[in-house]
C-alpha positions in Angstrom: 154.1 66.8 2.0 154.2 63.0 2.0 156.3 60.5 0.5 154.0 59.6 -2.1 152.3 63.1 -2.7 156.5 63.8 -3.6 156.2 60.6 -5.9 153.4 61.5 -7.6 154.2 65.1 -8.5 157.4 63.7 -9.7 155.6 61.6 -12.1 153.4 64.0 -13.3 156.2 66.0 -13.9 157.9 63.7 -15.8 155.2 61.9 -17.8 153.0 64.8 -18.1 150.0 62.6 -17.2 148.6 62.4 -13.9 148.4 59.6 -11.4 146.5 58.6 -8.5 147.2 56.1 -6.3 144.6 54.1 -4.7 146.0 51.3 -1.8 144.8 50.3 1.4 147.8 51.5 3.1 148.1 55.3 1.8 146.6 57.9 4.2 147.1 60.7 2.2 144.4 62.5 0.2 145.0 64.4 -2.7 143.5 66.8 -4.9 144.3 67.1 -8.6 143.4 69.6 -11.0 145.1 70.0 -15.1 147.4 67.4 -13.5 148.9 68.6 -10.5 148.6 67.8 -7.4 146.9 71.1 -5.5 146.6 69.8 -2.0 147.3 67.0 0.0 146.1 66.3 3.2 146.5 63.4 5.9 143.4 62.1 8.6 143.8 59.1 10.7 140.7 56.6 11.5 140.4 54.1 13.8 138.7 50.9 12.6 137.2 48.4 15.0 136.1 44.9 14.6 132.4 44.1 16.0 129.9 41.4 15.5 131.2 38.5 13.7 134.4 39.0 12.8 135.0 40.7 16.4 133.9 36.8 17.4 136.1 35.0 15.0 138.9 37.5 16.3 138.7 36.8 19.7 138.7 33.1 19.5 141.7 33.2 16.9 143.8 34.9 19.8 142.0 32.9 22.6 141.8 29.2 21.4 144.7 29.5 18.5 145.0 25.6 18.1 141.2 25.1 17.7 140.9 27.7 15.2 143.6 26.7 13.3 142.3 23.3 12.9 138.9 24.5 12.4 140.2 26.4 9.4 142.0 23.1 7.7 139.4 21.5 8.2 136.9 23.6 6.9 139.3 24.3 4.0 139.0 20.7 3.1 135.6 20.3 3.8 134.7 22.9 1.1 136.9 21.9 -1.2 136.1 18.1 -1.3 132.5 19.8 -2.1 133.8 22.1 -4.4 135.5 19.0 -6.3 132.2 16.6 -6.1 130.2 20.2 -7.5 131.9 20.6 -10.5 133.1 17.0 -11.1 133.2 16.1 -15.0 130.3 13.9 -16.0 131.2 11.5 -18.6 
């Protein structure tokens, strides 16, 4: 059993209350019944960038100064329209 299947039996243990924990970095699946923790169980999954943000990837690792500066400047590009959008009227 897992680090945080451990931690979260403790806690229900403790607290009498139950707890599920729900992170983009826990690969652990749990099922919980009258509070407990039944089963747990572990799957790994491969997730791979395509389209779009494959592009954008790519050219972050290939051209690293060009996208870097593309990025400020788009950063201030959007905010000076964000600031002349919601300027105050008086």
């Amino acid at each position: 059993m897992g680090v945080a299947a451990r931690l979260i039996r403790q806690l229900n243990d403790t607290l009498g209350v139950t707890s599920i924990v729900v992170s983009h970095d826990v690969d652990e699946t749990f099922l919980i019944a009258d509070g407990k923790v039944l089963a747990a169980a572990t799957r790994d999954i491969e997730i791979d960038k395509s389209g779009f943000e494959l592009f954008v990837a790519q050219a972050a690792r290939r051209q690293a100064f060009l996208y870097g500066l593309s990025s400020v400047l788009l950063s201030l590009a959007l905010g000076w329209a964000a600031a002349w959008a919601f300027r105050r009227r008086v």
